[in-house]
Steps between C-alpha positions, in 0.01 A plus 500: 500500500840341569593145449550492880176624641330209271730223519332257747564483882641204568412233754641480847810225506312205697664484781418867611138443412427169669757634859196759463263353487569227779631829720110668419320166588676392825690783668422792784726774443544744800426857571338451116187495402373222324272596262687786315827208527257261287475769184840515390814246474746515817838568455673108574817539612688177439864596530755802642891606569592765664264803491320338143188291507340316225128409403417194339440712158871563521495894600710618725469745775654686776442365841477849648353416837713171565194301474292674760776628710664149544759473245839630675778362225313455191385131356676221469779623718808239437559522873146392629424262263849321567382513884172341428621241306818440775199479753306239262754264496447424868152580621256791424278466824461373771268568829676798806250359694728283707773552235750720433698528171813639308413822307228604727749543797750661266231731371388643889870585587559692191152688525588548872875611363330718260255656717741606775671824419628577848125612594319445816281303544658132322313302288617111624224288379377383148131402447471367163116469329402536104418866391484884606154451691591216688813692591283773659292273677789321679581823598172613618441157705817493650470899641168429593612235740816705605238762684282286632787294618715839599181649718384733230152412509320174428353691156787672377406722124724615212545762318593567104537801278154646331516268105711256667487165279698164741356240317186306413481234805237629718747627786647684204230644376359639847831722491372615146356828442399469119190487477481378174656200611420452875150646489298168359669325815439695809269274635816233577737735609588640832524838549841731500537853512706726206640797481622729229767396226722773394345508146659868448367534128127451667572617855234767620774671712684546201446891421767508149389479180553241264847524354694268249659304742464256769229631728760380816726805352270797524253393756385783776367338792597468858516132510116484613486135448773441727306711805192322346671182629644631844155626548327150383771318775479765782104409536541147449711459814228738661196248434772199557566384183792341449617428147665149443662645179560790266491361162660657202653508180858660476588806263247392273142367541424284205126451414430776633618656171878495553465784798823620613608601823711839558831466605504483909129420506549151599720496763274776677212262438661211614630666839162638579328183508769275686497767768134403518645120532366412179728240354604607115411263270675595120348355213753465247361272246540770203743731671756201563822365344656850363171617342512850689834559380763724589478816733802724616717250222463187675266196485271354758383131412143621740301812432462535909895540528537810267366698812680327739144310615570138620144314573394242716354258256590556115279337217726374181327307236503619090879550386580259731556204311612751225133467382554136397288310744281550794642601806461711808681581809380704854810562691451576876723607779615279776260679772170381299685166435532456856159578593391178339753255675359266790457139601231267205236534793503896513402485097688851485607361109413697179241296362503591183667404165527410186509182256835599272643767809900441403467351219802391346492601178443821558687547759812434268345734276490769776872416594597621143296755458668653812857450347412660220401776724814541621682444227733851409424518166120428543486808751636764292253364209223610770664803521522557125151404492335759724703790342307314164171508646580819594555717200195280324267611768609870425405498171163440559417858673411640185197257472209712612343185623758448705438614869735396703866260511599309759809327533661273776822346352364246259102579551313725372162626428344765261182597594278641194250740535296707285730800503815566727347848547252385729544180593161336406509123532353297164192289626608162605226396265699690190758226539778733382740289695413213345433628122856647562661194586333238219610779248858416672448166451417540134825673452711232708529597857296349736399654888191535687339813662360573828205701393595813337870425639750324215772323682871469385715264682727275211685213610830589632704369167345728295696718235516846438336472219211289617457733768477788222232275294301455792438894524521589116198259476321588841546892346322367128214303690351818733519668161292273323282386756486819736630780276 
């Protein structure tokens, strides 16, 4: 036996060991479960730059899914943390009830700059609250009173996409159709009504056989789910049903397991139900901030505007801030603004709101995070990047446990399955997702799945080479783990 396979293991450095250990006796991790987090020692991360975190063992790794989707310019950005500290110097937060302040008015004319491509209808007003749930339920409060207050029924419903995933408030969650996650809560929720997502690789319409390519690409189907929802309006205006809102995430539906929509499917969606007079509410807390890319060569900063689709209320929260601090926004047009104007004694005012809504210090976060948006040289590195992510994804088809690849600018999703031939999902109980992604982690890249779905969406300053990594070891780990 070699010297190496005898020689002693030695100790954990002390500092990794006791972070662990306070981490396992005090903290509630979400969407984990507890007891098989107790076993092992967490990964710590205690410092990053650019698209590199590091634990406190001293191993680095590849932050390949920007830190849970929030990450838009990699860590320790020179930009944002010169804002933050500009921002400290004079006062990092104070009250907007009864207040107004600096950044935070700054902030809502850029986002209302931003999200104002020469579209109807305008987005005027900024409501600033904490997070991507809290974004949606602004939304869903404020539409809700817009029909009643319009004449569209005193109990006005809404209506989301079949696996739709808003958020974990409980408004949020009552447009979720996941019942893995929503199912445990039913008894709080009030009720809304789904209809099909265009999951192509899974569709029943779809007659084609699995190919080695996006499922979008081949698909044979007569856009059923569309009719499906034409159908599902159609007999809600016969039993006189009015929908408040048709709730949806652009191009891409995250937790759903990174389900893309087909090019033109949107807008057809979208028109359908605001001829019903449902207002369109667009959830782009994932899809936001250049994350869906480029289509026809040229960028849209919002998912929604890639098909031409302007909403009525638009959800912002995750890249936001550039994924440096809390921070949400719902922006609204001036019609629904309107509808809650009147003298103190009419109590027409949102009542609602939130303890740090414009906070200042990320507010001047958000302010450079949009520069760097819009900086030249940062949008052709987006450009660069999807061609990356691109070419990577391609040379995973020769996986047979790879089913099918789906790509929306900077996102994307591989869903694995037992064999490409015939589509058969793994068990949610098999964890392959998850076995796939700790032997990731092992090898220095770190990203989290959505079931059997691995997701790929790197921090916008990632290199070419990183980007190559990311795949090389995604391509060793369903070997080893799946192979």
């Amino acid at each position: 036996m070699s010297q190496k396979s005898t020689a002693p293991v030695p100790p954990p450095p002390a500092r990794a060991t006791s972070l662990a250990s306070l981490d396992q006796r005090y903290l509630w991790h979400p969407f984990t479960q507890m007891r098989d987090w107790l076993r092992e020692e967490p990964i710590i991360i205690v410092r990053g730059r650019g698209a590199i975190v590091e634990d406190a063992r001293g191993k680095r790794y590849l932050d390949a899914n920007s830190s849970i989707w929030t990450n838009l310019h990699g860590h320790h950005r020179p930009e944002i943390d010169q804002a933050i500290r500009r921002q400290l110097q004079k006062i990092a937060h104070s009250s907007a009830l009864g207040l107004a302040n600096e950044p935070a008015s700054r902030l809502g004319r850029d986002l209302a700059r931003a999200a104002n491509p020469g579209l109807r209808p305008r987005l005027e007003k900024v409501f600033f609250s904490d997070n991507g749930s809290t974004a949606v339920e602004v939304a869903l409060k404020l539409a809700h009173e817009f029909a009643r207050r319009s004449g569209r029924g005193a109990r006005p419903r809404f209506l989301s996409l079949e696996g739709a995933y808003h958020g974990d408030t409980v408004g949020a969650v009552s447009l979720g159709h996941i019942d893995l996650f929503h199912k445990a809560y039913s008894p709080l929720l009030f009720k809304t009504d789904s209809v099909p997502a265009p999951y192509c690789y899974r569709c029943k319409f779809n007659r084609a056989k699995p190919e080695r390519a996006d499922a979008r690409a081949y698909r044979q189907c007569h856009h059923e789910c569309l009719g499906i929802l034409e159908t599902r309006l159609a007999r809600a205006r016969r039993r006189g049903i009015r929908y408040a809102g048709f709730v949806f995430e652009p191009l891409m539906q995250g937790a759903a397991g990174m389900i893309p929509q087909p090019e033109g499917w949107l807008r057809q969606a979208t028109e359908l139900a605001r001829g019903h007079g449902a207002l369109l509410i667009a959830d782009e807390v994932m899809t936001g901030f250049g994350r869906t890319g480029f289509r026809g060569g040229s960028e849209s900063l919002f998912a929604s505007h890639q098909e031409r689709v302007q909403p009525d209320l638009m959800a912002l929260a995750k890249g936001l801030t550039g994924g440096y601090l809390p921070m949400a926004a719902t922006l609204a047009t001036q019609e629904i603004f309107n509808a809650f104007l009147g003298s103190y004694e009419e109590f027409k005012t949102f009542f609602h709101g939130h303890s740090y809504t414009g906070n200042q210090l990320a507010a001047a976060a958000s302010l450079a995070s949009l520069e760097l948006l819009r900086d030249p040289a940062a949008v052709e590195a987006r450009r660069r990047l999807q061609g990356w992510i691109a070419a990577g994804l391609n040379s995973l088809w020769g996986l047979p446990q790879v089913g099918d690849i789906r790509q929306a600018g900077l996102v994307a999703g591989i869903e694995l399955v037992r064999d490409w031939r015939t589509r058969e999902p793994f068990d949610l109980r098999e964890r392959a997702g998850f076995r796939v992604c700790e032997a990731m982690a092992r090898l220095g890249v770190l990203t989290r799945p959505i079931g059997s779905v691995l997701v790929v969406m790197p921090p916008y300053c990632a290199t070419e080479a990183q980007v190559a990594k990311i795949f090389r070891v995604m391509q060793r780990a369903i070997r080893e783990e799946l192979g």
